[in-house]
C-alpha positions in Angstrom: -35.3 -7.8 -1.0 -34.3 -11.2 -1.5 -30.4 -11.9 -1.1 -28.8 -14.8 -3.1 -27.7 -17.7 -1.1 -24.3 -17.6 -2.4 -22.1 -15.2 -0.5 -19.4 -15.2 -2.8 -19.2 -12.8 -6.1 -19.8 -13.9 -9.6 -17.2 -13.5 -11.2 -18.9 -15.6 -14.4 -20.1 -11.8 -15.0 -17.0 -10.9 -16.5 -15.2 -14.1 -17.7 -17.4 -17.3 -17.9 -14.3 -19.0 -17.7 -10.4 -18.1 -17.3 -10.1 -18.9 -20.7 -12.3 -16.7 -22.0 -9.7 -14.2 -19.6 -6.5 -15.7 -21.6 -8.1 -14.8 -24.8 -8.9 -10.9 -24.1 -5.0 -11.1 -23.0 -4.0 -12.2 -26.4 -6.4 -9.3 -28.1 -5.4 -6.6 -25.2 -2.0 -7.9 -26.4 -2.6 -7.7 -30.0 -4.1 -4.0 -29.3 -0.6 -3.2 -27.8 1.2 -4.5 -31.2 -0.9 -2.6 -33.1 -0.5 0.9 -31.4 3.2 0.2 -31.1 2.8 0.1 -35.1 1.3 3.9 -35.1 4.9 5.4 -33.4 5.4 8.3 -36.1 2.3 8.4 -37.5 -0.3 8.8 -34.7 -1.7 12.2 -35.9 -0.9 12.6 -39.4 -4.5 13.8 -40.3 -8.1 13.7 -38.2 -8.6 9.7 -39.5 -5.2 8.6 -38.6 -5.8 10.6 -34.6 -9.6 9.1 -34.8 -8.0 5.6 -35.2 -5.6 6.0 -32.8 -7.7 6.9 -30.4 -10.0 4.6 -30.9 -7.7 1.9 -30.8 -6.2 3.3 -27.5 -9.6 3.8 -25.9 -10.0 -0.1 -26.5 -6.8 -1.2 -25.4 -7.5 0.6 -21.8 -11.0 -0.9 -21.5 -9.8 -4.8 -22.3 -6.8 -4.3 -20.3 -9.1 -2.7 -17.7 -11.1 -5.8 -17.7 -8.3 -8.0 -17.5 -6.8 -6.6 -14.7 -10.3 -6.5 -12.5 -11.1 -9.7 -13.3 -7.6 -11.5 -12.3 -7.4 -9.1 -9.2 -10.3 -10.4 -7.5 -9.3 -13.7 -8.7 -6.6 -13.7 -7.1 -8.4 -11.4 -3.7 -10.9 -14.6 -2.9 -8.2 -16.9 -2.6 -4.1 -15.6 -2.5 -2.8 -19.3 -2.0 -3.7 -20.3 -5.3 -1.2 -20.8 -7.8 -3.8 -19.8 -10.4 -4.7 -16.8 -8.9 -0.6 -15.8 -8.2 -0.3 -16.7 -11.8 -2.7 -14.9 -13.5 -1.5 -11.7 -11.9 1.8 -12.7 -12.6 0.8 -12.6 -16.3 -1.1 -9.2 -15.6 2.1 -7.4 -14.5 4.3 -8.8 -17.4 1.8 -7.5 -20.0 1.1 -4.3 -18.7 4.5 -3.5 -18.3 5.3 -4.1 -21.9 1.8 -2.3 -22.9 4.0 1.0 -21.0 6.7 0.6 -22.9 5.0 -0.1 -26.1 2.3 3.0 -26.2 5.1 5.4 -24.3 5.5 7.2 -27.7 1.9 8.3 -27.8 2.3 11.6 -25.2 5.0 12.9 -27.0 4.4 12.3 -30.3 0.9 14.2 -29.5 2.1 17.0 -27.3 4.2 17.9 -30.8 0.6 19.5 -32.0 -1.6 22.1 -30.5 -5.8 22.4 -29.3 -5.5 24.7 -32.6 -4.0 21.2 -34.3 -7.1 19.2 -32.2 -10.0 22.0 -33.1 -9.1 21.8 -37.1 -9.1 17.8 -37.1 -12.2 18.0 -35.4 -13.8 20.4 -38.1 -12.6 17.1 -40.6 -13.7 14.6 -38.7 -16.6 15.4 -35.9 -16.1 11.9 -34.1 -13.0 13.5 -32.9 -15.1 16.0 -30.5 -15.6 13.6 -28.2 -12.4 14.0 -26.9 -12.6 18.0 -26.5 -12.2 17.7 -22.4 -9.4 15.8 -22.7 -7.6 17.2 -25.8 -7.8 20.8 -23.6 -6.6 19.1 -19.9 -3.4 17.2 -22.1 -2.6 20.4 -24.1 -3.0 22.8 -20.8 0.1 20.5 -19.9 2.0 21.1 -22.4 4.3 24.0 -20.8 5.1 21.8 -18.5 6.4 18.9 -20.9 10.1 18.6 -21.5 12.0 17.3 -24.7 12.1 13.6 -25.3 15.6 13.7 -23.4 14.1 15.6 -20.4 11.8 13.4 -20.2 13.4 10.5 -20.1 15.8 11.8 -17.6 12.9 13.4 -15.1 10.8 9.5 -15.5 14.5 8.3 -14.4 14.2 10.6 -11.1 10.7 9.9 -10.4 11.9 6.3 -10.0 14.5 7.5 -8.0 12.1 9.6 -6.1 9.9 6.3 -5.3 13.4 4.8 -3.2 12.7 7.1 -0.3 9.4 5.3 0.9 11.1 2.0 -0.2 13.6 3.3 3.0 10.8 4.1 5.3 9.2 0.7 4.8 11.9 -1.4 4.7 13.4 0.5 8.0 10.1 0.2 9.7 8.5 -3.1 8.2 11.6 -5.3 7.6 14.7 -4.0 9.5 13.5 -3.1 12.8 12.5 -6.0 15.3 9.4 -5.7 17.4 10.0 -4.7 20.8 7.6 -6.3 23.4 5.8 -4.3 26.3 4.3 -5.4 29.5 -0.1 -6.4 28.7 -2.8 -5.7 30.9 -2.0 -9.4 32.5 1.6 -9.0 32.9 2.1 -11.2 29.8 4.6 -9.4 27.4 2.8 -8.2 24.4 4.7 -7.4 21.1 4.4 -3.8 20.1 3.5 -3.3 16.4 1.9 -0.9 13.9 -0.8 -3.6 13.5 -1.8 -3.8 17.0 -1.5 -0.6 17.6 -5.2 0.5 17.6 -6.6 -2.2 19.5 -3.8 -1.3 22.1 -4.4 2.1 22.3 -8.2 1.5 22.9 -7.5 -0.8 25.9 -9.2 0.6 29.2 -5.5 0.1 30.6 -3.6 3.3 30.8 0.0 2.4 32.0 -0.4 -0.4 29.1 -2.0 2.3 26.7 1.1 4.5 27.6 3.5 1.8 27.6 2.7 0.8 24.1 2.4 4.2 22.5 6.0 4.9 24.0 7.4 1.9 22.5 5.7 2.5 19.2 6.9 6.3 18.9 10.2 5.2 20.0 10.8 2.9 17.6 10.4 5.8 15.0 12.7 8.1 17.6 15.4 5.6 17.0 15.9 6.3 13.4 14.4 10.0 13.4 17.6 10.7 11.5 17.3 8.0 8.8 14.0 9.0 8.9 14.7 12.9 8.5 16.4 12.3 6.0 14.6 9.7 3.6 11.5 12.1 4.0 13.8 15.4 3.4 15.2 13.3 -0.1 11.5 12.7 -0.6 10.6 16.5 -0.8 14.3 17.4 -2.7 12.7 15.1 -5.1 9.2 16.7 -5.3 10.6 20.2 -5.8 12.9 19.2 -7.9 10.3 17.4 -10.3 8.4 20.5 -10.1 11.1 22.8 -11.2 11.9 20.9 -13.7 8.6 21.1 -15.0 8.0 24.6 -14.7 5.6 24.7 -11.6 5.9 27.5 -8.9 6.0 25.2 -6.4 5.8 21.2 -5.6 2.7 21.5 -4.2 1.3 23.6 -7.1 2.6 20.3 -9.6 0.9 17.6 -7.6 -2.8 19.4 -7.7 -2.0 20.3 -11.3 -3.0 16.8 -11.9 -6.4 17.4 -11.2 -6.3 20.9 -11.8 -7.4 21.7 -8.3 -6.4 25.4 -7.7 -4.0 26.0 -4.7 -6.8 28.0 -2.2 -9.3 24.9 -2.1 -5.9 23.2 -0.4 -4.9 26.6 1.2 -9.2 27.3 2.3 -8.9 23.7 4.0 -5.8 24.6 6.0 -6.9 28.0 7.4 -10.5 27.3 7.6 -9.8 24.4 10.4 -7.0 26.6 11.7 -9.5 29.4 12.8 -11.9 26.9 13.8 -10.1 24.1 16.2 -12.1 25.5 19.4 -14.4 22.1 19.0 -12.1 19.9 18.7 -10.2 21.7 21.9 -13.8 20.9 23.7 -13.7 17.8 22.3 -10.4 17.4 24.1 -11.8 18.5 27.8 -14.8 16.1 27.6 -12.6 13.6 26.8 -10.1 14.0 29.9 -13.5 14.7 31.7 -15.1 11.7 30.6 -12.0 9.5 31.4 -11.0 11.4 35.2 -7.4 11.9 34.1 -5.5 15.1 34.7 -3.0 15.2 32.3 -4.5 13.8 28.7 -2.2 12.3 26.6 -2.0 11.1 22.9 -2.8 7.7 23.4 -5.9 8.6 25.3 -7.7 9.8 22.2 -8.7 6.0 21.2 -10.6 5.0 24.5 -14.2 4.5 23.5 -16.4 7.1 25.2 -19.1 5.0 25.0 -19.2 1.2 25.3 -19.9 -0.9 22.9 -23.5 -2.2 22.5 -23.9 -5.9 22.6 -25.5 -5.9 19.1 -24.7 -8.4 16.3 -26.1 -7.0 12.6 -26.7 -10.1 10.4 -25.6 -9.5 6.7 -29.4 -9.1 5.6 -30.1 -6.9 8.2 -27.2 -4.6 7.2 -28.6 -4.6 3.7 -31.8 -3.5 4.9 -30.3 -0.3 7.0 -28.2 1.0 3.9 -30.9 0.8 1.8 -33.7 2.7 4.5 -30.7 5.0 4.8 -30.1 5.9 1.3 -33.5 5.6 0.3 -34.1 9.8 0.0 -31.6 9.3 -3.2 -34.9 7.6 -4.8 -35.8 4.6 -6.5 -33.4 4.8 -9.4 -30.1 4.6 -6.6 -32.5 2.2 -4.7 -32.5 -0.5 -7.9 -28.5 -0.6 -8.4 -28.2 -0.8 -4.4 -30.8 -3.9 -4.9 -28.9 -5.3 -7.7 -25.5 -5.5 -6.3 -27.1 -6.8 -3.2 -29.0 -9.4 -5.0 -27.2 -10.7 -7.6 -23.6 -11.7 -6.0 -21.8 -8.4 -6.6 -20.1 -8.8 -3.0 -17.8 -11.5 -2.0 -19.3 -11.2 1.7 -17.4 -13.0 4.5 -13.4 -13.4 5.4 -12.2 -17.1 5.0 -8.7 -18.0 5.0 -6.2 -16.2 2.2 -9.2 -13.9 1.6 -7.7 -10.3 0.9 -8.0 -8.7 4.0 -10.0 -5.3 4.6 -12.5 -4.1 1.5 -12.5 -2.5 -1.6 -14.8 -2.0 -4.3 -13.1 -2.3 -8.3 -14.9 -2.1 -11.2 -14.5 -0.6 -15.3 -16.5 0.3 -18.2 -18.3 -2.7 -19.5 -18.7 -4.7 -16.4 -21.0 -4.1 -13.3 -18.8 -3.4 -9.9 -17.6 -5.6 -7.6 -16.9 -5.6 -4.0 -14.6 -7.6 -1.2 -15.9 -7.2 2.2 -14.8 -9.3 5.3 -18.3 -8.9 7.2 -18.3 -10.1 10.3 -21.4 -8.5 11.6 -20.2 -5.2 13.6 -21.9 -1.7 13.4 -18.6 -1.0 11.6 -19.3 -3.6 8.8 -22.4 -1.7 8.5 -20.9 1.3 7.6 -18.1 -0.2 5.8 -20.7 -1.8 3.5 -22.2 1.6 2.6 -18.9 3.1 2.0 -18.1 0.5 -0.7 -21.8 0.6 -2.3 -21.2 4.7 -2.4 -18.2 3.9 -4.3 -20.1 1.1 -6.6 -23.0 4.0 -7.3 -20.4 6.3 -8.3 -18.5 3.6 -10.6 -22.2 2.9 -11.9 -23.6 6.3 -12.5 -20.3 7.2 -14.0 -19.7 4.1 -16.4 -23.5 4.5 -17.5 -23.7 8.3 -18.4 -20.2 9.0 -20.0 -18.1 7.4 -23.1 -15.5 5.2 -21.4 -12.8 8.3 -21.9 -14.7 10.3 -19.5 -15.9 6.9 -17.3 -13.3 7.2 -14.3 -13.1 9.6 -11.5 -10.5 11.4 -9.8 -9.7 10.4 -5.8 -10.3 14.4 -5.5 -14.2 12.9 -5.9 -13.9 9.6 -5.0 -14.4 9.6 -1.2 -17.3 12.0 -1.6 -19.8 9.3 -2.8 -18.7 6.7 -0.5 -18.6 9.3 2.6 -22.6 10.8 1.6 -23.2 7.3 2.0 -21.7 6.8 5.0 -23.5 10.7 6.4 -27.2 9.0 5.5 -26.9 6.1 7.2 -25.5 7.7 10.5 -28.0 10.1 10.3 -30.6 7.1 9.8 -29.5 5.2 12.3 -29.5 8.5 14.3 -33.4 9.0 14.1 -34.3 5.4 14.9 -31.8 4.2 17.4 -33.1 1.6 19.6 -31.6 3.2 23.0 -29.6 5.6 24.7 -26.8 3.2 24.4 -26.4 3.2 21.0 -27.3 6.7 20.7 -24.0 7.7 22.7 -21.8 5.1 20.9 -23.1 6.3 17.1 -22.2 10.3 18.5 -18.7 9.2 19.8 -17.8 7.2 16.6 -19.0 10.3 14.2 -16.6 12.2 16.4 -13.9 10.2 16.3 -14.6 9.6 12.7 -14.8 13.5 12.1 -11.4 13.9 14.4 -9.2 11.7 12.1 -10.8 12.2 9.0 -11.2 16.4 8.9 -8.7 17.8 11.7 -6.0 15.4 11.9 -5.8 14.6 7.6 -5.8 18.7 7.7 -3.1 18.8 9.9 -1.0 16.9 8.0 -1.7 19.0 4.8 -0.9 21.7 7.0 2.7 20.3 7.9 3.8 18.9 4.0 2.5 22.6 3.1 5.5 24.1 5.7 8.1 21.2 4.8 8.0 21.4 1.2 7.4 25.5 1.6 11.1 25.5 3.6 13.0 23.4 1.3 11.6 25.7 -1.6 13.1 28.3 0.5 16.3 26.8 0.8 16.3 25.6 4.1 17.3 21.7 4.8 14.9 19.3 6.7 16.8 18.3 9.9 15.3 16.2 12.4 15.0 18.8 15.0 13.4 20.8 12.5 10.6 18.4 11.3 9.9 17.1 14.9 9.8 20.7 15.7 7.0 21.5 13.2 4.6 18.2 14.3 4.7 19.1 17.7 4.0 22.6 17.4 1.0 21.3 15.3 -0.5 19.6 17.6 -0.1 22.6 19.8 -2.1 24.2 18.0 -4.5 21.9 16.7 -5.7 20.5 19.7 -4.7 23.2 22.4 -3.3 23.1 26.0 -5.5 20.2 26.9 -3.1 17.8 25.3 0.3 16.9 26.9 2.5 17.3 23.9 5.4 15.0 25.1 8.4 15.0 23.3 7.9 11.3 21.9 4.3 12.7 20.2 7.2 14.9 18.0 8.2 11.6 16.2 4.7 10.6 14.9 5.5 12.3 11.8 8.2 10.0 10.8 5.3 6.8 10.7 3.0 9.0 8.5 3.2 6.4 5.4 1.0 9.0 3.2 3.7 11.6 3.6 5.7 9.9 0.6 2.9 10.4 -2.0 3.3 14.3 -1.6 -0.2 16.3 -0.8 -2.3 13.7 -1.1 -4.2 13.3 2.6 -5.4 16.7 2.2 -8.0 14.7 0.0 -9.5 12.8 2.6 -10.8 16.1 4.9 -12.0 18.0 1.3 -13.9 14.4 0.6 -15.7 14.2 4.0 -16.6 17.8 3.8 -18.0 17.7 0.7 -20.0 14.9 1.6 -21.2 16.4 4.9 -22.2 19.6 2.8 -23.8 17.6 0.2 -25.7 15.1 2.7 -26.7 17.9 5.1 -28.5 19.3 1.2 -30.4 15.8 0.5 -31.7 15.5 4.0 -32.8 18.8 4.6 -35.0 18.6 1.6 -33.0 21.7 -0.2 -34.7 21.7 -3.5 -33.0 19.8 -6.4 -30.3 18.6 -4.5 -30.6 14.9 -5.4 -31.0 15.4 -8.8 -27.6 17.9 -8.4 -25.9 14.6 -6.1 -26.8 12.2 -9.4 -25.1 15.1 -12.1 -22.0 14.9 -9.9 -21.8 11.0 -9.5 -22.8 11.0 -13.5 -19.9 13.4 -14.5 -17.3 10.9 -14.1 -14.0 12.9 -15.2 -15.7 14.9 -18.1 -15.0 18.1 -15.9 -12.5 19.1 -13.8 -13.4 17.6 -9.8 -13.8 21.4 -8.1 -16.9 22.3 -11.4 -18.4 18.8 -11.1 -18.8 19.0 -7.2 -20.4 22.5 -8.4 -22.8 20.8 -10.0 -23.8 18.9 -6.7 -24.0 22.2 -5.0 -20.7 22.4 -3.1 -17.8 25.3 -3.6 -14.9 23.6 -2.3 -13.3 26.8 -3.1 -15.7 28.3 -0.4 -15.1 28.1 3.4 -18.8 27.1 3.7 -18.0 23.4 3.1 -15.6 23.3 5.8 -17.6 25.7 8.4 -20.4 22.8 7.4 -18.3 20.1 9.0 -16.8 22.1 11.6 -20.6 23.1 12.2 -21.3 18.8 12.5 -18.2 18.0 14.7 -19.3 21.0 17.6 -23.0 20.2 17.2 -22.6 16.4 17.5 -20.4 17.3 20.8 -22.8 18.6 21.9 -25.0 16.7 21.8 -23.0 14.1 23.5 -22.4 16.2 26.2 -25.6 15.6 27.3 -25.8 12.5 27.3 -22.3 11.6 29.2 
């Protein structure tokens, strides 16, 4: 494999030129004008739907373009003027595009799948939108009247104040109190320093800054109660109004996952936290501390291995590692490596963190900020998983069917991330790194599958009581976390009454039942990686069906295709079965 010279994307793959961008805005705004023109005659007969669609489908994939293209334009460099500007424009346009194609789900959700099956019979083209014809009228109980529609978009705005609160309180309003450091220096305590505080081998400086963290979100637990309590008012009161049982039935209507793949997750970890109990022991074994605390959970167990991974060297490991997907995943891995589909390196005004964007028409992209860490590593086989998925999909379905939900999205990226720890696994150079790739899996595991299940587990209760009529006070919500993590992680942990306020800095917990996502998505990909490398018969070939489905089927029957039930408890007993056996296996070596 030969890596370009340039480290920077390409973004010539796209746009030659920004101009070339400012003219697909004129057409994407032309596109607009001319849907606008359809209001009141969208559907009239199977041509005047086919056309309609048609031009919709092409106003989404230009504007798509557009908006990828002046994103990462902007992400390389968010000093320039240009790149400020072009987004600038981005926003303006799109926003008019929503007001000018709002019409369209109304004006459709006046006919029926009985309207849709007859145009069809006149005009075959038309079948290509079956999936999506039967997911948009299987909503249509749940649409109101033009008026309650326009009164329920008014509350979801309304609904979207309540984080605005949180952040502002946290973010803007609240100084930063300072702590005592390791030196005696005062060190100020913030949400961004947090982790690399909380792994510091200091414990009265570990403590200290926890304290003062939690704290901060102790003195405004009542603010706090009560922007998240208006935050699930809102959800149930959306949901109502739409005709769902409950809020949490609404919010995985979206994807039409059923309620027991969110309900399997919860009880399935419930009945099976005994691991993560031992996990608890070795830990306060490991460090000699009597009384383990919740800023204790960040210590490395194993230190760090003096080990530098040059870029090309990464790009060798993720492509041993995800070599048993065969020689078809092998060339787009090559290709994105190769030909300056990653902007590689931070620099200054780079978008921090990493992504990977892409849409139909255009190969992916990705932003990385590599700076040569076994966590770079990783993080650059996350974001190709995501770029195979985006590629697969884009290549194998019609650009309706091209995008994914983030039900499946994390399941590519995560298998990608399985293979190469289990590569790296079976050729590790010492005992050294053997223990530190074991303790980062477990901590991985720990925050990804327990901890993202245990908050599913409290918006479940929260949103469950003020169905039942009972308000959120702060007592009550601080009461809830704590017993959590009670019984979650066992007697082992010193619950202290300042742990009780971590709720309150969960950002997630204003985009209702939405983490439980992250501890389906790793457990999918466990089951599914645990398939590929044990050799199970056809289970690549089922892998590729899943990452070609893109949204043609519903997220629960497509991950069926790749041989995973996340109906089942089996997925979940699979990771459970990872977390205790990896444990183990670090027990043995501590």
């Amino acid at each position: 494999m030969k890596l370009n010279s340039d480290s920077t994307w390409d973004l010539a793959d796209m746009f030659p030129d920004d101009a070339a961008w400012e003219r697909q805005m004129e057409e994407v705004r032309a596109l607009g004008a001319q849907l606008a023109a359809r209001r009141g005659h969208a559907a009239d007969s199977a041509g005047a739907l086919m056309e309609t669609a048609a031009l919709y489908d092409s106003l989404n994939r230009k504007g798509a373009q557009c908006a990828v293209y002046a994103e990462c334009r902007f992400h390389t460099d968010m000093s320039s003027p240009r790149g400020k500007e072009m987004v600038g424009k981005l926003e303006i346009l799109f926003t008019a595009l929503g007001e000018q194609t709002a019409f369209l789900a109304p004006e459709l959700m006046r006919y029926s799948y009985a309207d849709f099956e007859r145009y069809c019979a006149e005009c075959p083209e038309l079948k290509i939108y079956d999936q999506l014809a039967k997911d948009f009228f299987a909503r249509k109980e749940h649409v109101l009247d033009d008026a309650g529609e326009a009164m329920l978009t008014r509350m979801a705005d309304l609904g979207g104040t309540y984080r605005q609160v949180f952040e502002d309180l946290v973010i803007n309003d609240t100084p930063s109190p300072e702590v005592e450091g390791p030196d005696g220096t005062p060190v100020k305590v913030t949400e961004a320093g947090y982790g690399a505080a909380l792994q510091n081998p200091d414990r009265p400086f570990r403590a200290r800054y926890y304290n003062a963290l939690l704290g901060l979100y102790g003195g405004h637990i009542n603010t706090l109660s009560s922007s998240y309590y208006g935050k699930v008012k809102a959800d149930v009161y959306l949901a109502k109004s739409r005709r769902y049982p409950s809020a949490r039935a609404a919010a995985l209507a979206d994807n039409f996952i059923p309620e027991e793949v969110y309900d399997n997750l919860v009880s399935t970890a419930r009945a099976h936290t005994g691991p993560l109990q031992e996990y608890v022991s070795l830990r306060k074994r490991v460090l000699g501390i009597e009384d383990f605390h919740f800023y204790d959970f960040f210590v490395p167990l194993a230190k760090e291995v003096a080990r530098a991974y040059p870029f090309e060297e990464a790009a060798g490991l993720v492509m041993d590692a995800t070599a048993p997907l065969g020689p078809d995943y092998a060339d787009k891995m090559r290709r994105a490596l190769e030909n300056r589909w990653i902007d590689i390196y931070p620099k200054q005004n780079k978008q921090t963190g990493a992504y990977s964007t892409g849409t139909y028409g255009f190969h992916p992209y990705m932003l990385l900020n590599y700076d040569g860490t076994l966590e770079d590593v990783f993080t650059l086989v996350h974001e190709l998983g995501h770029s195979m998925h985006t590629m697969y999909s884009c290549e194998n379905q019609p650009f309706v069917y091209s995008d994914y939900s983030i039900f499946c999205a994390e399941v590519a990226s995560t298998a990608n991330e399985q293979l190469l720890y289990h590569y790296l696994l079976d050729h590790c150079e010492s005992q050294e790194l053997r223990r530190l790739l074991l303790a980062k899996h477990l901590d991985d595991l720990r925050s990804t599958f327990y901890r993202q299940t245990m908050f599913a587990d409290f918006e479940r209760e929260t949103h469950a009581r003020v169905e039942a009529g009972e308000p959120l006070l702060p007592a009550t919500l601080c009461g809830i976390h704590k017993k959590l993590n009670e019984d979650y992680y066992g007697p082992e942990l010193v619950v202290d009454d300042v742990l009780s306020y971590e709720w309150a800095r969960i950002p997630h917990y204003y985009r209702g039942f939405y983490v439980y996502q992250y501890a389906t998505g790793i457990s999918a990909a466990i089951a599914i990686s645990n398939r590929i490398l044990a050799g199970t018969p056809g289970a690549v070939e089922d892998y590729k069906k899943f990452l070609s489905g893109g949204s043609s089927s519903h997220p629960i029957e497509l991950l069926r295709t790749a041989g995973v039930d996340m109906a089942s408890p089996q997925p979940i007993l699979d990771t459970v079965a990872e977390f205790s056996a990896t444990l183990d296996e670090l027990k043995k070596l501590i």
